[in-house]
C-alpha positions in Angstrom: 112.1 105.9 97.4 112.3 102.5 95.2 111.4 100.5 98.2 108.6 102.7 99.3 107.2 102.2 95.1 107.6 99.1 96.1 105.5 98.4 98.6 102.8 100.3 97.3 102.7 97.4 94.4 102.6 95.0 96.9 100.4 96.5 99.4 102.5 96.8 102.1 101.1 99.3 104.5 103.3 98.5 107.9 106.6 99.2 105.3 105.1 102.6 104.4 104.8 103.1 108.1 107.9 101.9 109.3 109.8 104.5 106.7 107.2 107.4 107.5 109.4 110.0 109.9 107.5 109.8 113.5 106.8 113.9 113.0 104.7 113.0 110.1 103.6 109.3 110.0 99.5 108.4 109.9 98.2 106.4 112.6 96.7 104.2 109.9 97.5 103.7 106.4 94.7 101.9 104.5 96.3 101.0 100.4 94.0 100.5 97.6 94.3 97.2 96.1 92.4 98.2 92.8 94.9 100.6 92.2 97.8 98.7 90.0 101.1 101.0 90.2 103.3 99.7 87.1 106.0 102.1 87.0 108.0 105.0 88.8 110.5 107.0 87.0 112.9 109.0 89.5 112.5 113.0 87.8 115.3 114.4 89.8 117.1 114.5 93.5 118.7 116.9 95.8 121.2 116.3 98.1 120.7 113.0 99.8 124.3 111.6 100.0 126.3 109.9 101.5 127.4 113.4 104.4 123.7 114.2 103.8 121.0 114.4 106.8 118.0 115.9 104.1 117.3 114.8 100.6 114.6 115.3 98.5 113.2 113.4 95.4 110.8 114.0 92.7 108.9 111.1 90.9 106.3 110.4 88.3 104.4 106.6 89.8 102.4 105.7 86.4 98.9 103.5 87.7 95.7 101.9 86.2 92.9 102.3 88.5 89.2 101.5 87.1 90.6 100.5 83.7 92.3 104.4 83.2 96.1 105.4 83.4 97.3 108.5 85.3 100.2 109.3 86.8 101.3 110.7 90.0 103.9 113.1 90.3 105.4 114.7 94.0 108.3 116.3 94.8 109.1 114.3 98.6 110.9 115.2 101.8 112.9 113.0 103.4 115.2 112.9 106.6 118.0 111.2 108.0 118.3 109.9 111.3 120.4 106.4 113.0 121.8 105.8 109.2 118.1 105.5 107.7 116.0 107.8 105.6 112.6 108.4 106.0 109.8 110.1 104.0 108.7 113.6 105.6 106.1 114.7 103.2 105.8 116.1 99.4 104.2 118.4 97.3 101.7 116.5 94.7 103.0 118.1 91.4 
């Protein structure tokens, strides 16, 4: 989840791609560089260990975007497959 933050700051679109499960992932993934993320506070998880194949996470991603603040919050879906976890979807909060 911290890496995918992560390259939403630094406009990384072929990242968000690469983590995206194949079931779910965009074709194309076009980032808004006048949107300025500048925080992301982990709300809560569910399963996602170590024996785990499913996990989910919810997270509140604090922006500025045309000089006002907001905050997105989503409760995401992820997967496990070859040792690596990618995002399935989430629910915008």
């Amino acid at each position: 989840m911290r890496s995918r933050y992560s390259a939403f700051v630094i406009l990384d679109p072929e990242y968000l791609r690469r983590t995206w499960h194949a079931s779910t992932r965009p074709a194309s993934l076009e980032l808004d560089p006048d949107m300025q993320w500048r925080r992301l506070d982990i709300l809560g998880t569910s399963k996602g260990g170590p024996l785990d194949t499913t996990g989910t996470v919810e997270f509140a991603a604090h922006y500025r975007s045309d000089g006002e603040r907001g905050v997105q919050r989503e409760h995401s879906r992820f997967v496990r497959e070859d040792k690596r976890w990618y995002y399935v979807d989430g629910d915008v909060l």
